[in-house]
N, C-alpha and C positions, 0 to 999 in steps of 0.2 A: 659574703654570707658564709659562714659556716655550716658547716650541714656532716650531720655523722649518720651513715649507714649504719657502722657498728655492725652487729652482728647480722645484720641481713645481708652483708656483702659477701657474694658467694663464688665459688669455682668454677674455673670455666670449665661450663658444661653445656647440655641443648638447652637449659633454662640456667635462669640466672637472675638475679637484683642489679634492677638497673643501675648504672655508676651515675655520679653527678655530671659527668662530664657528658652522657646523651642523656641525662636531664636537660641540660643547659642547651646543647643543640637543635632537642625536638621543641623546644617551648619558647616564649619572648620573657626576655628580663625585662623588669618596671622596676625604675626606683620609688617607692611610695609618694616620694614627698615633692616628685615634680607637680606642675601644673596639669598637664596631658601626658595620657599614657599610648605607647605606641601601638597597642592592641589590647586587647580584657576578653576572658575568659574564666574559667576555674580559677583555682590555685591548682598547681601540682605540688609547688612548695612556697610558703609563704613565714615570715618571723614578724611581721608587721612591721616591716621597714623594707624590704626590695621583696619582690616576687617573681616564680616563672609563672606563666601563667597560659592555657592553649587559647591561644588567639586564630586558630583554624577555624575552618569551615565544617568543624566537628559538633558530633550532639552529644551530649553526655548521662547518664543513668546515674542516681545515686542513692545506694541502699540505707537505709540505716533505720533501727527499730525508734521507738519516741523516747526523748530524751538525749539522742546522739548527737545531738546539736548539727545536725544537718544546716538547718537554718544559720546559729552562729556563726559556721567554719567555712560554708561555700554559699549561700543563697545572699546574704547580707553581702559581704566582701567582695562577692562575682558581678554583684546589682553597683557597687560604689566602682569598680572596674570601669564597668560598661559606659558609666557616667564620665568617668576623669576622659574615655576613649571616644567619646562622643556618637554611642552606637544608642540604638533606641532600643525598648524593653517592654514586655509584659509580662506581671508577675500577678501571681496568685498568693493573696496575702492572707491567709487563714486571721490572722492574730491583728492584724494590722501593724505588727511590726516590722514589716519591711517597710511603710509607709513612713513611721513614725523614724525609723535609723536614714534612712536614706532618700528621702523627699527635700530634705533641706541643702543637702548636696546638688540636686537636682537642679533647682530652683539658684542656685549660686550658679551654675554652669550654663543659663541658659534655656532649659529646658522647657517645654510646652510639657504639663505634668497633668495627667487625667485621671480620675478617682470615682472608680464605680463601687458606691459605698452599700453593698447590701444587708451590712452593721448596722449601719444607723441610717437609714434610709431619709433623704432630704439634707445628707449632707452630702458632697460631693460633686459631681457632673449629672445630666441624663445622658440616657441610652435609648433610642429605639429602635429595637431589632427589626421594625419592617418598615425601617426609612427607606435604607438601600435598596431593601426587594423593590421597593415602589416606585422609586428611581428609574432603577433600570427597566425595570417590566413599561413603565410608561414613556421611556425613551428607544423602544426597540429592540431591547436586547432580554428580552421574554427568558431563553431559556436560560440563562445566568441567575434571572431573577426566581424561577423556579426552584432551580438547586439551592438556592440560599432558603426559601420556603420550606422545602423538602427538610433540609435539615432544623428548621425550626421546629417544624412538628416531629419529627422525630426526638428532638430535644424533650420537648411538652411530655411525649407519648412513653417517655423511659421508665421513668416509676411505673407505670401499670404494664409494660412490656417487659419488666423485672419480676413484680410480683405474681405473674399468670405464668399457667399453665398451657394455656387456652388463648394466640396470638391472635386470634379469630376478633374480639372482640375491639381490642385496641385497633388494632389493623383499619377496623370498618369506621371507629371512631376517628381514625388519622383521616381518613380519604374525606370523611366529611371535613374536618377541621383546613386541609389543602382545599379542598371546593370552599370554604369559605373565606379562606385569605385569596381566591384568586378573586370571590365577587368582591371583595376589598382593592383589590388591585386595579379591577375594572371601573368602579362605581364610586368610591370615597372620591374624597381631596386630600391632598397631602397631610393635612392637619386629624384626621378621622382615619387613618391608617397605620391604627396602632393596635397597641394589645389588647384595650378596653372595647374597641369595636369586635375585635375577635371572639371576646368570651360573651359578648352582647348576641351576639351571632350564635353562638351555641348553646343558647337556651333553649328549654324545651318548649317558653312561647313563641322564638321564630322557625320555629320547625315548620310550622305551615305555612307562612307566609314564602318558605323558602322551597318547601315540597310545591307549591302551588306555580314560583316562579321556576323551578326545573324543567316544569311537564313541558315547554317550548325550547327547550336549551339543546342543542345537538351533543349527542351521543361522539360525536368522533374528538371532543374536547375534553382536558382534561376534567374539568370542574362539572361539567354536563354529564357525563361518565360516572363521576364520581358520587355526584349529588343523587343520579336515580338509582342505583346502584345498593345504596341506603333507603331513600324513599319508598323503593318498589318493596320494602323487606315488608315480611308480616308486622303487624304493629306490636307484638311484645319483643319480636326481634328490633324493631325502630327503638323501642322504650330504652332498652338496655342500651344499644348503642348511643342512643342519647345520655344515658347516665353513666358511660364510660367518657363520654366527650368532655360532659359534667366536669367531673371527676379531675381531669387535664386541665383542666381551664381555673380552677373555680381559685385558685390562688391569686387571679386578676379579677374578680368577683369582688374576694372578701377582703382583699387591701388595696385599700383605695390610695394610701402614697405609693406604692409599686407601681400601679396604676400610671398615678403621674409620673412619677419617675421614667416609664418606658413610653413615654407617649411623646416625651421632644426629646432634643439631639443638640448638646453641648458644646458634643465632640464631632473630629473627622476622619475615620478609622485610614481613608488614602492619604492620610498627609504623614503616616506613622514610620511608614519606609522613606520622606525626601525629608523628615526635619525631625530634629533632637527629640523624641519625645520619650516619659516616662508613664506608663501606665501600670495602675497599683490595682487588681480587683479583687476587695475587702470582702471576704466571705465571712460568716462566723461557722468556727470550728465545733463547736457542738451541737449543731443540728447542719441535715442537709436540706433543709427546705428551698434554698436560692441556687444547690449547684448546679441544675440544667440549664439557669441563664447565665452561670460562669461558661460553662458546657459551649452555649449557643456563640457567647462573645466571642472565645477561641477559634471555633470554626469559623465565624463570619469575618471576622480578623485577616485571618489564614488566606481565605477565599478571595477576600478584597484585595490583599498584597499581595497575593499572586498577580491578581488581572493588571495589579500597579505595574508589578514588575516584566508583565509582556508589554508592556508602553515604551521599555529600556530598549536601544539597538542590542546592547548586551544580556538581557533579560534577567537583569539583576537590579535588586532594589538600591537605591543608591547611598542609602543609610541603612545598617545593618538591623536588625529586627530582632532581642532572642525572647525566646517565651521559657519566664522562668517560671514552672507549672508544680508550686511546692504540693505536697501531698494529693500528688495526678491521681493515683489510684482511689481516691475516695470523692471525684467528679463522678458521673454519669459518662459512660463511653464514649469517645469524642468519635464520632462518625469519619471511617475512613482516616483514622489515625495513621497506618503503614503506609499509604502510598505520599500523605500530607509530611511526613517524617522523611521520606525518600524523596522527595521532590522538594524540599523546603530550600535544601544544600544550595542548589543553584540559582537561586531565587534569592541568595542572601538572608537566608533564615539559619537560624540554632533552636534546638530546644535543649530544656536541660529539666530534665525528668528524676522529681523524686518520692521516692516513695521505700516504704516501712519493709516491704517482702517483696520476694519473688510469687510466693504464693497469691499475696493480694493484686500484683500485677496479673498474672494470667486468670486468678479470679473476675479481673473485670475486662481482660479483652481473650481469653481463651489462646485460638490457636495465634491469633495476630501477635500476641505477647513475643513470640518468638522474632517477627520479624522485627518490632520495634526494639528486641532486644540486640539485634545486628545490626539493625542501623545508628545505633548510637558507640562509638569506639572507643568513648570514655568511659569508663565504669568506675565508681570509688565505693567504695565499701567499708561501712564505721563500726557497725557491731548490728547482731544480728543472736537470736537462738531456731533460725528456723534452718533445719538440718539441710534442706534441701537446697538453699542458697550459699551455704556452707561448702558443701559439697560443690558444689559447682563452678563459684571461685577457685577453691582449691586445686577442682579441676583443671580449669583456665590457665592457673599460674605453673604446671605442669611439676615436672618429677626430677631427679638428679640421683648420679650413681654416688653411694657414699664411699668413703677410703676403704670401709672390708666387702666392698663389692653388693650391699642391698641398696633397693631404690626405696627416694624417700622423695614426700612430697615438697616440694618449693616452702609451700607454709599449709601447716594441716589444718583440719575443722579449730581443734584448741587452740593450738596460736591464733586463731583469727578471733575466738572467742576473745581474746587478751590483750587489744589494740589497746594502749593508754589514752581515755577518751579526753584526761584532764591534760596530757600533753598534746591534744590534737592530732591524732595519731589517724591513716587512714592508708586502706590498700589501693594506690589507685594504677587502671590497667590503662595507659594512655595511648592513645592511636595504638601504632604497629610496634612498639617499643617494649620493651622487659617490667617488669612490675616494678613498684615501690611500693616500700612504706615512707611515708611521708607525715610530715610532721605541720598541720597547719595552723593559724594564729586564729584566734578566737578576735572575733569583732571588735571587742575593747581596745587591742592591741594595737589597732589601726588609729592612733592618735591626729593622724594628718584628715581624719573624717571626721571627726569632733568639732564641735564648734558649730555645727548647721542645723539649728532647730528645726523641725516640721514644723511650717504655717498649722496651726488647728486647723480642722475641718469646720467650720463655720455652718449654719442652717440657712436655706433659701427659701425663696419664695415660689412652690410651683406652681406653674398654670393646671385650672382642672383639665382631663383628659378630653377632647374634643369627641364624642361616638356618631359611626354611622346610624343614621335612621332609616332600618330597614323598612317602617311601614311607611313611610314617607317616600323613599326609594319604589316602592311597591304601587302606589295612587299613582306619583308620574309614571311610571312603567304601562299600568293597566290604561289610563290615558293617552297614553303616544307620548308623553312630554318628553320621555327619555326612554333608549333603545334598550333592550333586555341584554343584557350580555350573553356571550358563546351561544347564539339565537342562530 
């Protein structure tokens, strides 16, 4: 491969552009047009015929405003990588085009290929987010199943913990919403332990039935705690908190295939880390109505391959896992994202994080921004006008003494303004290494990836949503026939 620095090749100095020759060292060369590739990663240089590519245990950040074709030059390419390497993936597909480039690839190689379509709702797999909690909480292992809980309603409770002022209310409306996944936990069957029982539950008609069942429930439990807590409040204090519960829920109310959709389980989120698998979850870009349940899948994902990966003598998953999370900053805050980013390494996880600004990143995680901004050693940078991320690159890439003795910067705010976006042009700062500008292929280029149509997404047939009947629940309780739970 040919590869010209040209004028970025610089003097030795304490900074400098890195040579090809610790390109070649720090990275794995692929020849495109094998069968398997011996690792998949990024590009750091790519012509769409042999690539380097970081095939470490690295996370990567990648900035680039809309239009910079983030997607084309790394998310597309780095996703048909992972496939030829036999690693497994989940990607957030705004557009459905990652589905559409690189599912038919998938599908040639092998792969168990999963598709959480919330485009077109009733094509693709289900998902129920409270299969696993229900699993686990009713095989013993309660507090696992809790923290998967916790963060569901935290998911639910984002939108109105965003839009207030006043955390008071959501707060009172969470603890109700956890007291009522756990009498779910307790009391359904597995088939009635889903979403539609949950927002059935937080109506303002089972409020008495459920105030009435509290008044015997012990205080030292979570769900008893929580339920009088709420109960005991004045009744326009109850009101409100009910119609903030409302408010959370009423999305599984008022669509009834959502409904179905999360109510069975297609998929196996433990079998993601020991087998080939491809996961695409189809969000649509111009509204964010569904991204608290992309939000929730992430972390429940996350949560599940870890526990996979403490099964390992080694405690590593035994197929690699990365989470290609295109436009992260416009989810809902992924709960405990810095420590999940710092622990993922050893566990055999990557993420690879992209997003429009730096602004828009610490906009949606504040001070945490900082450390997900350290944990990832990759950074590539395509083009940008927001001065502050300008700056800061420039800063990163550091200074050098010219021949009449001023320092100047490696590459300034304008030159970065100036990356040629039709040559693929990108700065990227890899692991511990010297900068590039690097030149990468636009997804067309990759001719050895053509050929693999995406199967259509076909429509199914789903079963209606099974719901608990709490007043039913309530006669055998008041009866003896069945034990009250946390009693």
């Amino acid at each position: 491969m040919e590869y010209k620095l040209g004028k970025y090749q610089n003097l030795n100095q304490e900074t400098r552009w890195a040579t090809m020759e610790e390109v070649e060292r720090s990275s794995t060369h692929i020849n495109l047009y094998d069968d398997t590739y011996p690792g998949a990663g990024i590009p750091i240089i790519s012509d769409g015929h042999e690539a380097y590519v970081d095939s470490k245990d690295t996370h990567t950040l990648i900035f680039g405003a809309t239009g910079s074709k983030k997607t084309r030059l790394f998310c597309m390419p780095t996703i048909n990588f992972f496939i030829k390497a036999g690693e497994s993936f989940v990607a957030t597909d705004p557009k459905g085009e990652l589905y559409d480039r690189t599912a038919g690839l998938a599908k040639a190689n092998g792969y168990n290929t999963v598709v959480i379509n919330f485009r077109e709702i009733g094509k693709g797999d289900m998902w129920n987010p409270l299969s696993i909690p229900y699993e686990l909480y009713n095989s013993g292992k309660k507090d696992e199943a809790v923290a998967l809980l916790n963060d569901f309603v935290r998911m639910i409770a984002s939108p109105q913990l965003e839009s207030t002022n006043d955390a008071f209310w959501p707060e009172m409306a969470s603890s109700l919403a956890l007291a009522n996944l756990l009498l779910l936990m307790e009391a359904a069957t597995p088939e009635e332990a889903n979403v539609a029982s949950l927002a059935t539950l937080c109506t303002n008609a089972s409020s008495k039935r459920l105030s009435d069942l509290c008044k015997n429930m012990r205080t030292d439990t979570i769900a008893g705690v929580n339920y009088k807590s709420v109960f005991t409040s004045p009744e326009r204090t109850l009101q409100s908190i009910l119609a903030v519960l409302f408010g959370m829920v009423r999305i599984f109310i008022t669509q009834r295939n959502l409904n179905n959709m999360l109510s069975g389980n297609t998929i196996d989120i433990s079998r993601f880390g020991r087998e080939k698998t491809a996961v695409y979850l189809i969000i649509p870009d111009e509204k964010s109505t569904y991204h608290f349940l992309v939000t929730t899948f992430i972390k429940q994902a996350y949560e599940i391959l870890i526990s996979e990966a403490q099964k390992e003598k080694n405690r590593m998953l035994p197929v690699r896992v990365n989470f290609v999370l295109d436009e992260f900053c416009n989810l809902p805050k992924i709960p405990d994202m810095p420590s999940m980013i710092s622990a993922a390494r050893s566990r055999n996880m990557r993420y690879f994080l992209v997003a429009q600004s730096l602004h828009q990143l610490k906009g949606r995680y504040g001070e945490d921004a900082d450390t997900i901004k350290g944990n990832c050693e990759n950074w590539v940078f395509l083009t940008s006008k927001e001065l502050d991320l300008l700056n800061e690159i420039s800063d990163l890439c550091g200074s050098y003494h010219t021949a009449n003795g001023t320092e100047r910067k490696l590459i300034s705010v304008s030159e970065l303004q100036r990356l040629d976006k039709e040559k693929g042009e990108a700065l990227i700062m890899h692991a511990r290494q010297y900068p590039i500008i690097s030149e990468v292929a636009d997804i067309d280029s990759y001719s050895m990836f053509k050929g693999y149509p995406a199967a259509p997404l076909c429509e199914y047939e789903m079963p209606e949503a099974k719901v608990f009947d709490l007043e039913r629940f309530y006669k055998q309780v008041v009866n003896e026939i069945r034990p009250l739970p946390f009693s």
